[in-house]
VOGUTOR-115275 format. One record per residue: x, y, z of N, C-alpha, C, O in turn. Coordinates in steps of 0.05 Angstrom, whole numbers, plus 32768, in hexadecimal, padded with zeros to 4 digits. Layout:
# VOGUTOR-115275
XYZXYZXYZXYZ...
***
This chain:
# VOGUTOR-115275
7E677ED7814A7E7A7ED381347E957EDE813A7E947EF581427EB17ED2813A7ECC7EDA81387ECE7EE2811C7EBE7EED810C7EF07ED5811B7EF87EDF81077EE77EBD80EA7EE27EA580EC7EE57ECC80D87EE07EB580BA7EF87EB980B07F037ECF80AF7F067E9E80A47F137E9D80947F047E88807C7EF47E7780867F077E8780647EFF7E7380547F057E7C80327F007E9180277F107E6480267F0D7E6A800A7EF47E7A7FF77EDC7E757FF87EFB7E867FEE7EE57E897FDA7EEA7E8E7FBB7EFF7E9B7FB77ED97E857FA27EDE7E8C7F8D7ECC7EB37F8D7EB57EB77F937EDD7EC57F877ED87EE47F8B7EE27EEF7F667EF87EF97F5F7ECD7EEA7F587ECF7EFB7F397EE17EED7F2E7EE77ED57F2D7EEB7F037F237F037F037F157F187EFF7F1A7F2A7EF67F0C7F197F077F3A7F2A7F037F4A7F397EEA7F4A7F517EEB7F487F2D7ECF7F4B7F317EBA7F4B7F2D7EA97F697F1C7EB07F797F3C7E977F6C7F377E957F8C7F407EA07F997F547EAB7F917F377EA47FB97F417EB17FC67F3E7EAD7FE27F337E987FE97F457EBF7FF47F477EBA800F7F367ECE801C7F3B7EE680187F217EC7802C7F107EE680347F0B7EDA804F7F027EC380557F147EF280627F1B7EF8807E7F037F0680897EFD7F1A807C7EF47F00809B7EDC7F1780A17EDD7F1480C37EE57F0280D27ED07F2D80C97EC67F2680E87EB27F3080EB7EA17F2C80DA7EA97F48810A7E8F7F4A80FF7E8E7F6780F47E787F7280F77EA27F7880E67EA97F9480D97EAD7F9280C27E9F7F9E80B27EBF7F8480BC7EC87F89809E7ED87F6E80907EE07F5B809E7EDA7F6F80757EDE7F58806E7EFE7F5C80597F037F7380507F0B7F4980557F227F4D80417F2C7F3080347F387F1D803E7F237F36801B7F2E7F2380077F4A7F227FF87F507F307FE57F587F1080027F717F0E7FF97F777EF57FD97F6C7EDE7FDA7F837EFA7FC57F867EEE7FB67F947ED57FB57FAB7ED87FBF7F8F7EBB7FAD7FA77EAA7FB07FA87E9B7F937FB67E877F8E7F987EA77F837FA87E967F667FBF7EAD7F5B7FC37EAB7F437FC97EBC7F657FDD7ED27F5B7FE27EE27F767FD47EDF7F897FF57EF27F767FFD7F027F8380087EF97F9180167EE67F8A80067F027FB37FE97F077FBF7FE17F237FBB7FF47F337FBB7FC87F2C7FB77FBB7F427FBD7FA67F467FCF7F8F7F3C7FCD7FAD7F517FDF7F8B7F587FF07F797F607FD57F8A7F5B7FC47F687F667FCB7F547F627FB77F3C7F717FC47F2C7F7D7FB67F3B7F717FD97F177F7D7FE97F257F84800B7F307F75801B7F1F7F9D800C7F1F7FA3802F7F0A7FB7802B7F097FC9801A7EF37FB080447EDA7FC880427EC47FBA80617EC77FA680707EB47FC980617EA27FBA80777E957FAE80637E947FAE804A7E877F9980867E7A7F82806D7E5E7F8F80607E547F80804F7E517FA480637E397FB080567E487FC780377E3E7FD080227E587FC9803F7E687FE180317E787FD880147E767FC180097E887FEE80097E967FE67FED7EAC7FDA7FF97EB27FD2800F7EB57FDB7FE17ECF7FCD7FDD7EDD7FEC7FD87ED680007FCB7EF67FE77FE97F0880097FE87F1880087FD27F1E801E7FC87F247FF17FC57F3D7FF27FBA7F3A7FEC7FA17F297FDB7F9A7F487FF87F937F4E7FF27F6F7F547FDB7F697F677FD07F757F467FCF7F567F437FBA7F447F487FBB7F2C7F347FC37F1F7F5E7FB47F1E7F607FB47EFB7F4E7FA27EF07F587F8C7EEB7F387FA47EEB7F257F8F7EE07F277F907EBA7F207F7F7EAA7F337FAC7EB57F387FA37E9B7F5E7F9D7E957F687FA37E7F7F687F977EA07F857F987EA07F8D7FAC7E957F947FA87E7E7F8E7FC27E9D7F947FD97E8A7FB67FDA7E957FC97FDC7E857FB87FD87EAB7FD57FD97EB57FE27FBB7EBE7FE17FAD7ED37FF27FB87E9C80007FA07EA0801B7FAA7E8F80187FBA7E7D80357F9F7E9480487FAF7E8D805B7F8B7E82805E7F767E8E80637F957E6680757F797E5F80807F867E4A807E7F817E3280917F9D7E5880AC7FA27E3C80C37F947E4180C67F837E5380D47F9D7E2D80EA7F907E2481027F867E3C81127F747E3781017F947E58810A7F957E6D810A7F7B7E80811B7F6E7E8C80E97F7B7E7C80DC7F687E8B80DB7F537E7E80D77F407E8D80DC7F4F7E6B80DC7F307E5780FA7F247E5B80FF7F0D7E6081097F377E58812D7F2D7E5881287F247E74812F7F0D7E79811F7F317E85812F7F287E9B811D7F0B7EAB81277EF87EB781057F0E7EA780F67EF47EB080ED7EDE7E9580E47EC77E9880F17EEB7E8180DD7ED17E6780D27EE67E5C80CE7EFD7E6380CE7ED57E4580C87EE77E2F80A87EEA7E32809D7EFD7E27809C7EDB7E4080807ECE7E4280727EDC7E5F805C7ED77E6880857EEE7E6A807B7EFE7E8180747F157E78807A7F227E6480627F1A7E9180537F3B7E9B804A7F3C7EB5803F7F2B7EC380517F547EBB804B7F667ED2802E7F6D7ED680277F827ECB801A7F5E7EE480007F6A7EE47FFD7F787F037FFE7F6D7F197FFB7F907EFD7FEE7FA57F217FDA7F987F2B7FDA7F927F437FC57F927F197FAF7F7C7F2C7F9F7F957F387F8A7F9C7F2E7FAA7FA17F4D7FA07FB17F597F9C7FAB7F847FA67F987F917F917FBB7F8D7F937FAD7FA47FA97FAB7FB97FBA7FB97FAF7FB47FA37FCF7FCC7FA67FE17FE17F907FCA7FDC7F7E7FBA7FF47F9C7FD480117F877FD980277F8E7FEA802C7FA57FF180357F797FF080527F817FEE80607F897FE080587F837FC980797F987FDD808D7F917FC580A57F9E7FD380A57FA27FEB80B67FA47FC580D07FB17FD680D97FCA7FC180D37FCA7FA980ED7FE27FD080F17FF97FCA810A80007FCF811280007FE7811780067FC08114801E7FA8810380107F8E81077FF87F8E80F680177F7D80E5800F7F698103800D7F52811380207F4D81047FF17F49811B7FEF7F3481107FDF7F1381017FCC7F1881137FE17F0381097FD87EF0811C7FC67EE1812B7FD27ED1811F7FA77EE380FB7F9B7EE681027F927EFD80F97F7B7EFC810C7F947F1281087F887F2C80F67F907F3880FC7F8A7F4F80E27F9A7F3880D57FAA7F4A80BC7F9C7F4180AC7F967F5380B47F967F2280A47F8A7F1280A37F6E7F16809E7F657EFF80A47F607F2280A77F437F2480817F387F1F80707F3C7F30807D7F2E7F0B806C7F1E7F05805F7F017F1680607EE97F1080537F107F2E804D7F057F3D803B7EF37F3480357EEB7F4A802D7EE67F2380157ED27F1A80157EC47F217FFD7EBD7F1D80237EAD7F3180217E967F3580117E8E7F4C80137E9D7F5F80007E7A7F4E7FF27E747F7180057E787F8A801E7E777F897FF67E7C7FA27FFE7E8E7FB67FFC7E727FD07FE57E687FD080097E6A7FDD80047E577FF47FFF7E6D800B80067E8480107FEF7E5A80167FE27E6B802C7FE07E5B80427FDC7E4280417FE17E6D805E7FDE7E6480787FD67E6A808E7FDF7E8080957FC47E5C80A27FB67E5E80B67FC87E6780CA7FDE7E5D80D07FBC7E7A80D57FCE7E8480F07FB57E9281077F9E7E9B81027FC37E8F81217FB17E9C812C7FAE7EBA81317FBD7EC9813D7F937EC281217F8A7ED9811E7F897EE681077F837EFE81047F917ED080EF7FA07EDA80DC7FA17EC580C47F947EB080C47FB57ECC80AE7FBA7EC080987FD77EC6808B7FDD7EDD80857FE47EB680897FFC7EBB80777FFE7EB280577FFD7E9B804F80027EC9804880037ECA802D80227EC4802980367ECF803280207EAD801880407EA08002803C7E9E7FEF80307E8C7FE5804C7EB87FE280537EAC7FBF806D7EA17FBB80817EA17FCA80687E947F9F808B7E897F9580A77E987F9A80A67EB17F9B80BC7E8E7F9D80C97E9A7FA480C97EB37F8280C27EB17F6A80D67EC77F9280D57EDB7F7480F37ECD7F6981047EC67F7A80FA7ECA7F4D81057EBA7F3B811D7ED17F3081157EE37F2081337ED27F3681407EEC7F2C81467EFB7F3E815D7F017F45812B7F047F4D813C7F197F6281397EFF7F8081337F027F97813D7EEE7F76813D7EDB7F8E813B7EEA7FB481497EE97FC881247EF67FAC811D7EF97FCB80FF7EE57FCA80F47EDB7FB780F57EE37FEE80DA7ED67FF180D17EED800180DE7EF6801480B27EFA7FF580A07F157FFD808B7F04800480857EF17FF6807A7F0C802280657EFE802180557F14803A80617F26804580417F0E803D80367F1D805580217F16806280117F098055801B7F1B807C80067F0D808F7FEB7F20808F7FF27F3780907FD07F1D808F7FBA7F2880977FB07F2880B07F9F7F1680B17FB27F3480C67FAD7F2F80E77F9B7F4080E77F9F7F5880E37F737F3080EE7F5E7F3F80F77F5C7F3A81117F6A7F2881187F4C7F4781257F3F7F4081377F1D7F4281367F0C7F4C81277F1D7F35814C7EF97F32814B7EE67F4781497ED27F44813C7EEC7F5F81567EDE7F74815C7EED7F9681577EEE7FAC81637EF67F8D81437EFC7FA881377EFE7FA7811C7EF87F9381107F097FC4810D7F037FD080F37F197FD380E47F1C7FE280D07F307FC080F07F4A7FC280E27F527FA680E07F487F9180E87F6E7FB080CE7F817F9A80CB7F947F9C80D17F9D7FB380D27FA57F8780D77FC97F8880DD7FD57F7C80C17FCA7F6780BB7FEB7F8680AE7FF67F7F80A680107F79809F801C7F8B809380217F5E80A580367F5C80A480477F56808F804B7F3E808B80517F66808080647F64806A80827F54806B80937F5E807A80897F3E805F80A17F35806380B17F2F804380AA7F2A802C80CE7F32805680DC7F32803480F37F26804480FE7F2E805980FA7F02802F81177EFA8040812B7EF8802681257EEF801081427F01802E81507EFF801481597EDF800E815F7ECF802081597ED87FF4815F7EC17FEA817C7EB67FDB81867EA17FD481857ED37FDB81A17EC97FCC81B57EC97FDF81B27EC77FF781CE7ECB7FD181DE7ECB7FE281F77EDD7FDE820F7ED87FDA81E77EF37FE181ED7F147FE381E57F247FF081CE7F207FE781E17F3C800481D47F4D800F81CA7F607FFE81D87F697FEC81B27F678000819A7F787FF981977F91800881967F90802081957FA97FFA81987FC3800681777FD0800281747FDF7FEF815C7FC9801481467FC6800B81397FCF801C81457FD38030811A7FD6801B810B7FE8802880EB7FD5801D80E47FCE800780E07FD2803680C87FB9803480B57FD2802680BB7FEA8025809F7FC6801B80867FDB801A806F7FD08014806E7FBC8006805C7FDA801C803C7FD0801F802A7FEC801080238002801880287FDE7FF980187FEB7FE17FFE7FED7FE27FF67FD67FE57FE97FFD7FE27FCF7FF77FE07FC6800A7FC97FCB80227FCB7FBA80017FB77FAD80107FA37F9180157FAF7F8980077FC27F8580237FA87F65802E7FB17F5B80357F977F67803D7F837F4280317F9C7F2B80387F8F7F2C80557F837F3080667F947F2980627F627F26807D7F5E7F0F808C7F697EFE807E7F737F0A80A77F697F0680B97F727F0380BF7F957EF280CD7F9F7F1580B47FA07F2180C07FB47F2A80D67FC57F2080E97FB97F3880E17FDA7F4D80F77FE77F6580E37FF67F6180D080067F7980ED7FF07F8F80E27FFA7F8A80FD80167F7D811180157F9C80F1802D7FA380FF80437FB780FB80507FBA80E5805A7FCB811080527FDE810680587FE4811B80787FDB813280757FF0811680917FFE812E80A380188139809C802D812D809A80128154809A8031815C8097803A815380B9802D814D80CD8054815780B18070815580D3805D817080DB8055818180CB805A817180F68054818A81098071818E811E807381A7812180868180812D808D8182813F80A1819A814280B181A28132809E81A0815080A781BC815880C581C0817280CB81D4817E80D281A6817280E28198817F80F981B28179810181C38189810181AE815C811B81BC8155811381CB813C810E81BF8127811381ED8142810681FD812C811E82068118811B82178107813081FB811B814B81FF810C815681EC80FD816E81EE80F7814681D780F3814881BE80E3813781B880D6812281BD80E2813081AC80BD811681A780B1810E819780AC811B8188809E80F1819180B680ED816C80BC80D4816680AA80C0815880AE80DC8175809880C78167807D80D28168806380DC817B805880CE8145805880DE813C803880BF8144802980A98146803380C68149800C80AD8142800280BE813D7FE680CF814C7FDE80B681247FD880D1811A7FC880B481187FAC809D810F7FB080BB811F7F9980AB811F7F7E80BB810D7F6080D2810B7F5680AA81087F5C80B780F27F4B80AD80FB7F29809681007F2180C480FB7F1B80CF810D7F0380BA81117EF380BC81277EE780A481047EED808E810E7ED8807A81097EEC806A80F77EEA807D81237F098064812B7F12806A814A7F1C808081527F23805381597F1D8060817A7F24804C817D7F45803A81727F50805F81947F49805081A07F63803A81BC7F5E803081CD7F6D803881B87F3F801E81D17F3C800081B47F2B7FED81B97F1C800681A07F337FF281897F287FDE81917F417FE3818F7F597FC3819D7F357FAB819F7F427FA081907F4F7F8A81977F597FA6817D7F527FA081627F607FA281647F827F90815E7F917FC681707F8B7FD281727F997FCB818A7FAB7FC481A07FA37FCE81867FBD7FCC81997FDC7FDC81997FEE7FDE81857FFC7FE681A77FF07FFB81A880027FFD81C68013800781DC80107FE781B380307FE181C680407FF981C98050800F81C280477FF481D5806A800A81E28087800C81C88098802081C280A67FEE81B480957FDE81A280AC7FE5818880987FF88179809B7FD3818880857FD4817380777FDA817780617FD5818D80577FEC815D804E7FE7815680327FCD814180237FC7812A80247FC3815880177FA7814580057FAF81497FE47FBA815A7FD77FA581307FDE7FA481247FC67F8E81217FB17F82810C7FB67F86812B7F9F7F6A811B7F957F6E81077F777F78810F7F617F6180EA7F7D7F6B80D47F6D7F5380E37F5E7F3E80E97F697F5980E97F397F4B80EC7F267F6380EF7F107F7B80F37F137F5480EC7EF97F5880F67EDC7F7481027EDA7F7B810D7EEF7F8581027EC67F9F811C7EC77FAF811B7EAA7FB181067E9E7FB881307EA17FCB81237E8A7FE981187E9B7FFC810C7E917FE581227EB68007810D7EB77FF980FE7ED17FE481017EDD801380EE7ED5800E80DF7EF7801A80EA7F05802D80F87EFD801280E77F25801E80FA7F35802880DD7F52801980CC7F5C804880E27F58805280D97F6C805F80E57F80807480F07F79805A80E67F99806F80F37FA9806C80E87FC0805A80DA7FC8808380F17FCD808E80E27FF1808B80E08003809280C98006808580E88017809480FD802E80A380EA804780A780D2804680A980F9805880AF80E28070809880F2808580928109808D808E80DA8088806F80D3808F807B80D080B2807E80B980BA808180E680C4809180DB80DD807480D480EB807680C180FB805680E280E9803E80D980F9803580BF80F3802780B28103803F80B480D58038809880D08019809480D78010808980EC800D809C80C77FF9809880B77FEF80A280A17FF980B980A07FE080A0808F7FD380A880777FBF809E80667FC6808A805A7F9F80AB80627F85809E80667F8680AF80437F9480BF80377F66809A803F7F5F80A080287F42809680267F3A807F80297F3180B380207F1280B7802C7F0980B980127F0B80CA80017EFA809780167EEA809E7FF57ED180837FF87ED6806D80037EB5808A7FEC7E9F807A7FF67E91807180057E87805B80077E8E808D80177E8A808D80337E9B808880467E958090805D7EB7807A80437EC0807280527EDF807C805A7EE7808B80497EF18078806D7F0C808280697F1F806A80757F1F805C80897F31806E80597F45804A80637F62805F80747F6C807180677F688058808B7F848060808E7F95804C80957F8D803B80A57FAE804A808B7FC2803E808B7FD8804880A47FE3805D809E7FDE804180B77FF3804780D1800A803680CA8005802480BA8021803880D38035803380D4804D804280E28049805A80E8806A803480EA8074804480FA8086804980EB8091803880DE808C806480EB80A5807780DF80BD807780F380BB8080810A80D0806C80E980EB806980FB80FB808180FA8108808880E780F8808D8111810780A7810D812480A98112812C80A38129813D80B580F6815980A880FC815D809180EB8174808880EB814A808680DC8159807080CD8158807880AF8148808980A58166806F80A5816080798080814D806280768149804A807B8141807D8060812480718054812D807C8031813B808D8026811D8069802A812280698007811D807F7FFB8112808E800A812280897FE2811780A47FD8811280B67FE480FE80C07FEE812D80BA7FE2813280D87FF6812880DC8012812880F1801F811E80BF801B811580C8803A80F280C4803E80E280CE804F80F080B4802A80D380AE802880C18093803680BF807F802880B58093805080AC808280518091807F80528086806C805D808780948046805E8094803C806280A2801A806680BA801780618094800A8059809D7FE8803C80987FE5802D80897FF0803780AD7FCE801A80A77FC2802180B07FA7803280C17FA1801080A27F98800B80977F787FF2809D7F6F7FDE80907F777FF080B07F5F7FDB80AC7F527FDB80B57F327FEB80C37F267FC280A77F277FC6809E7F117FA780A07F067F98809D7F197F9A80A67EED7F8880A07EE77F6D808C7EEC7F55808D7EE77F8280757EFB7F6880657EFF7F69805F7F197F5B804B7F207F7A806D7F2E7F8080597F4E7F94806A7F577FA680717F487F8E80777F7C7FAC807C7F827FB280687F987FA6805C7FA97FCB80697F907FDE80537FA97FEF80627FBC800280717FB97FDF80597FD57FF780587FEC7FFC80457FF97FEE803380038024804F7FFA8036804080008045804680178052805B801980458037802A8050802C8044806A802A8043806F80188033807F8034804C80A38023804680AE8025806880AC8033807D80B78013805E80D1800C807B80EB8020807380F1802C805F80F8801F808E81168027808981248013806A811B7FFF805F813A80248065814D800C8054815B7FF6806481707FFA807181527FE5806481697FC7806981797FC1805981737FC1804181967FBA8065819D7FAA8056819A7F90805D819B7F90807681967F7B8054818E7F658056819B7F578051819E7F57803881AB7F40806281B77F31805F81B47F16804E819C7F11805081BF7F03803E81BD7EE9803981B47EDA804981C27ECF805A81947ED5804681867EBD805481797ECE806A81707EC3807E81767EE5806981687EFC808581567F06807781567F0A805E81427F0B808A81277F1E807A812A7F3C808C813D7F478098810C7F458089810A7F58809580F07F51809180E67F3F808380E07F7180A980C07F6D809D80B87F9380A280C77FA480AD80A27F95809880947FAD80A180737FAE80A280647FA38091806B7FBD80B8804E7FAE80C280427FC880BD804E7FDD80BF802C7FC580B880127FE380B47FF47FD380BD7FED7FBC80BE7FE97FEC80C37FD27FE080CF7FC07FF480BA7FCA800A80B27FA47FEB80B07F947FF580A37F7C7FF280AA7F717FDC80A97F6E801180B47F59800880C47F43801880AC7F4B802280977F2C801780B57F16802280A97EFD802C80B67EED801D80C17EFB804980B27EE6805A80BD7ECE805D80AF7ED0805D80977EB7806080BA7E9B806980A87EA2808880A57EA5809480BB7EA4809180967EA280B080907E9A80C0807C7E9B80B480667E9280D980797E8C80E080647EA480EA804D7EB980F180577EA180EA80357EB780EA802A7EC9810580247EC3811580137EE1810780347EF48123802B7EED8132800E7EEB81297FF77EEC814380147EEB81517FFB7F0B81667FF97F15816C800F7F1981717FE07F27817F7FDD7F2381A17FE27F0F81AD7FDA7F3781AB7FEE7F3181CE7FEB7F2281D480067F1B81EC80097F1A81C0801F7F1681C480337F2681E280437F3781EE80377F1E81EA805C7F3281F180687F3C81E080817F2E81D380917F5681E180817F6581D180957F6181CF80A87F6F81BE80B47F4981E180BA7F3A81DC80D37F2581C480CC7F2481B080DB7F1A81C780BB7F0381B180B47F0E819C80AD7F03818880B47F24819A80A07F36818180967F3F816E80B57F3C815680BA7F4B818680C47F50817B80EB7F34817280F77F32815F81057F23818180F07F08817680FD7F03815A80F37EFE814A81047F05814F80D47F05813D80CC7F18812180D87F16810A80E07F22812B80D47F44811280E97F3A811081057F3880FA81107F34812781117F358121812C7F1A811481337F17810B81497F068115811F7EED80FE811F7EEB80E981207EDC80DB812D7F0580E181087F0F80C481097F1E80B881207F1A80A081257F2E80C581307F3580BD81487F5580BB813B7F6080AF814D7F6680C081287F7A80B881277F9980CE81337FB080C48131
***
């Protein structure tokens, strides 16, 4: 067996696109979005958050003016694209409409409508291979108007609740007279939220319950950050450009969490982006069998853990 590609009707989901080889499988959406919808082995769960009751759908007064009175914002749940700094309602674009899709070798390219207003085109590629436990993903954004765009790509993935986020602090020891760690917090979240860890080695997270939500940044220069939940651990790689400016304060790994799902987010440098020019930014997401992180570890056992995974 290679790689499978083939339609399928998947729940609620609607139709969709599911990729398999002989490790793991991923269902991408094509009556909306696109969303990846399912990444897991093929005996295994499903890692990522699903709104199956639409609890997070957003259509205030913002978002009606600026696209129709008759729109909303549904999270869906699951990967996307989108672009950054987060602006309201641009940032919200009511992606619903069917998704064209395309055969490539090794792979699949996801197209939605052009977005209507913020006239850019966002789309992104799924690249498996035969004999391994990851994915390649290519994020693309081309501008459509005919103005330059001051923008930063990003690859969203919501996950499944009760989780551990993991994050590396910067170690390098290059120049002890400069300080090479951001950690950027976003206004209705604190740094005494019990959730949060913020070791010497690593930053951990735990997706549960809270009276507030908790967001923050860092510049991610090791470019990567996993999240160990159901036996299993998803990590996300990507390359951190060191020297270029990055959105929010210098952020190019955020995590989100929220009562029902935390999200991590992937960002590129800022582009500006020319009329009729894109850009792209690529992450790879692989997946380990493991037992699941727990919080309050010590940071030797936390390193023992990483360095099991091989990353």
């Amino acid at each position: 067996m290679g790689i499978e590609v083939k339609e399928v009707e998947y729940g609620v989901q609607g139709r969709c696109i599911r990729m398999s080889n002989h490790f793991i499988d991923v269902v991408v959406s094509i009556d909306y979005g696109p969303r990846i919808v399912r990444i897991g082995f093929l005996d295994g769960p499903n890692l990522l958050y699903w709104d199956e009751e639409r609890r997070n759908v957003f259509a205030n007064k913002e978002l009606k003016a600026y696209y129709g009175p008759q729109t909303a914002y549904h999270a869906y749940g699951g990967h996307r694209v989108c672009l950054v700094p987060d602006r309201m309602p641009q940032s919200y674009y009511p992606d619903n409409d069917p998704v064209i899709y395309g055969l490539l070798n090794g792979g699949v390219r996801f197209t939605p409508p052009r977005q209507k207003g913020n006239d850019v085109q966002l789309s992104f590629e799924v690249m498996m291979g035969t004999d391994a436990s990851d994915v390649m993903i290519v994020h693309k954004m081309k501008n459509c108007s005919h103005e330059s765009k001051r923008v930063s790509l990003c690859g969203s993935t919501m996950m499944a609740p009760g989780g551990v986020v993991i994050i590396p602090q910067n170690m390098s020891n290059e120049e002890k007279h400069q300080p090479n760690r951001n950690f950027s917090l976003w206004p209705y979240s604190s740094f005494r939220d019990e959730r949060l860890s913020l070791g010497d080695k690593y930053i951990m997270a735990q997706q549960a319950p809270s009276n507030r939500n908790l967001k923050f940044g860092v510049n991610d220069l090791q470019g990567w950050a996993g999240y160990s939940n159901r036996g299993c651990t998803l990590v996300k790689r990507f390359v951190h450009a060191p020297g270029q400016p990055y959105p929010d304060f210098g952020s190019s790994l955020e995590t989100y969490i929220c009562d029902d799902y935390a999200e991590l987010r992937t960002l590129s440098p800022l582009f500006t982006v020319e009329a009729g020019e894109g850009i792209r930014h690529v992450e790879n997401i692989a997946l380990f069998r493991s037992p699941d992180l727990q919080m309050g570890l010590p940071e030797s056992t936390v390193n023992d853990y990483v360095n099991h995974l091989g990353i």
